[in-house]
N, C-alpha and C positions, 0 to 999 in steps of 0.2 A: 821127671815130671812129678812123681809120688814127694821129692822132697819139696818140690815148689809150692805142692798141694800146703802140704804138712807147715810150710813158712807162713802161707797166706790163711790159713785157722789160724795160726798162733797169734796172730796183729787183735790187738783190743778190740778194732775196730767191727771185726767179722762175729767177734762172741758177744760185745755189746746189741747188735745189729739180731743175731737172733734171739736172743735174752729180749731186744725189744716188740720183735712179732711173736712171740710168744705171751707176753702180757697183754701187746696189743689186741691177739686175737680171745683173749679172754677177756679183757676190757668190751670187746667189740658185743660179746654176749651179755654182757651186765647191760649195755648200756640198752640192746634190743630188746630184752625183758624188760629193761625200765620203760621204753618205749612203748612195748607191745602192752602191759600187763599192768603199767601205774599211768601212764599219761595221757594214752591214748582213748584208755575209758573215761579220764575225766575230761576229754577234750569235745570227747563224745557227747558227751551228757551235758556240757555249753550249746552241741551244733544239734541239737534233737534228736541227738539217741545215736546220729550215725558210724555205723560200723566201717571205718576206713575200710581194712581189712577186704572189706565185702565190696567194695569201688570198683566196678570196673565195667566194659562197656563191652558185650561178646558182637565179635564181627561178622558171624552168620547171621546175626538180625534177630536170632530168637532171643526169647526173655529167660534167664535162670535165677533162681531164687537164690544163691551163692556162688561165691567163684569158684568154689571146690568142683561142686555141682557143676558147670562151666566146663573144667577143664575136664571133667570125668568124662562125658558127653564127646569129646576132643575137639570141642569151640576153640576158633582164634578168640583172644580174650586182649582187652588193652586194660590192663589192670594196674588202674593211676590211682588209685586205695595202697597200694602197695609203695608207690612212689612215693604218696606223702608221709606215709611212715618209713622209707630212707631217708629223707630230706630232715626230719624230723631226730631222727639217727644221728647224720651227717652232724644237723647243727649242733645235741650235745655233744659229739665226740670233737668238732672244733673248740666248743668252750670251754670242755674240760682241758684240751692240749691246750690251748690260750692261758687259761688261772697255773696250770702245770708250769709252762714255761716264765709265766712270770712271775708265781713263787721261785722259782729255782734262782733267774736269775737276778732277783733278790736277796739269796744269801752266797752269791756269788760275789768276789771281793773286789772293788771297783778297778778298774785298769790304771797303774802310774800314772800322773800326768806326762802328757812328751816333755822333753828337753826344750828348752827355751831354743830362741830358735837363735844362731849365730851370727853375726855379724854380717849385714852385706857386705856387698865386693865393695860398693862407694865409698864406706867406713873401713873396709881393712884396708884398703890403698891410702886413704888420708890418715891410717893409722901409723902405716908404712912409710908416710912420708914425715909424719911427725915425730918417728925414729932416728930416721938419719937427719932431721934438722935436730933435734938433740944430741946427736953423735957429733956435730960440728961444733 
């Protein structure tokens, strides 16, 4: 079992694979800062100041001045402030994999074209025939 282990690490596939959540999960932080701390305020300061972040609707019915405040209290909270900065998240980490993959596979070298394609059967039979009528 220990050597089956030891084969299946050794495959590119498995050290590419964490080499990639590894970036990813640092990527995943650049891109939440960028989110939380550059976009989010100026997205604010379009929608009237609102603090995503602070979005959320507590399910006991009372009023809390923030969702920290909220949760601290230990309110059910639907905190869709939060959502839209996943979503928001979400989308730049799709377009940066989107421009990623299509830089790459731009300097990726174009596939051969296929091989022509061969003769039909209706052509190598009349091909065939026009063999042995030569051969006569």
């Amino acid at each position: 079992m220990w050597s089956e282990f030891k084969e299946f690490i050794k495959r590119g596939n498995v050290m590419d694979l964490a080499v990639a959540v590894i970036i990813g999960a640092a990527f995943g932080k650049i891109v939440g800062s960028l989110t939380d701390d550059l976009l989010m305020p100026v997205i604010s300061l379009f929608t009237g100041k609102i603090d995503f972040a602070n979005l959320f609707f507590a399910l006991d019915g009372k009023v809390y001045p923030t969702l920290a405040e909220a949760k601290k209290a230990g309110a059910a909270t639907l905190a869709y402030g939060n959502f839209i900065n996943a979503v928001v998240n979400f989308l730049i980490v799709a377009f940066a994999v989107f421009l990623l993959v299509k830089q790459v596979n731009r300097l990726m070298p174009a596939p051969p074209p296929p091989p022509p394609p061969g003769p039909s059967p209706t052509e190598q039979l009349l091909g065939e025939i026009r063999d042995l009528l030569r051969q006569r």
